[in-house]
C-alpha positions, 0 to 999 in steps of 0.5 A: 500500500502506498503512502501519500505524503502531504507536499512538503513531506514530500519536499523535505524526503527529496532534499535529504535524498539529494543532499545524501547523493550529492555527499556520498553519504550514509544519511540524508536528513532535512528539517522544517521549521516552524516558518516554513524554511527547510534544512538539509544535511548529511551526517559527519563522521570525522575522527573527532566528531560524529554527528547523525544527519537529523542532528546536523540539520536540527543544528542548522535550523536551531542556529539559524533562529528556530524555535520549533520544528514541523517535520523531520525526514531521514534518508538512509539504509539503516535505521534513525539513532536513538538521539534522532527521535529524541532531538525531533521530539524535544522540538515538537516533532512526533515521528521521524519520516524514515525513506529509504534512498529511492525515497519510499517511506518506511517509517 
């Protein structure tokens, strides 16, 4: 059965997928705020830091001047962290949109 998404659930799964492809990335994420504007990013994984996709575009959106977020997507083969269902929730987010790479919504 498939899912349909409102459009801009559907515009944030198709920028944590371009962001993913255009990095070469594990994870993809994007985030809309509470305006409206999105975030897109992709997880980091340095020696010294590493950082999920959610929590590197809920950083970007929170520096930028967000209060609250509206909808948070994933991208990714694997499973979300324990830490990104915690950082959506603490911003008002009840659930993850968790896609696959050819974006269909598997959670």
């Amino acid at each position: 059965m498939r899912v349909t998404l409102d459009p801009e659930d559907s515009k944030i799964i198709t920028l944590a997928r371009a962001a993913r492809a255009r990095n070469g990335t594990a994870e993809g994420a994007a985030v809309r705020d509470e305006t409206g504007r999105t975030y897109s990013a992709t997880n980091v994984a340095l020696a010294a830091l590493t950082l999920s996709a959610v929590q590197v575009a809920v950083a970007m959106a929170i520096s930028s001047g967000a209060r609250s977020l509206e909808a948070v997507a994933l991208v990714t083969d694997g499973e979300p962290g324990p830490g990104d269902a915690a950082v959506a929730a603490e911003l008002g987010v009840k659930s993850l949109l968790v896609a696959g790479p050819d974006g269909t919504l598997r959670g």
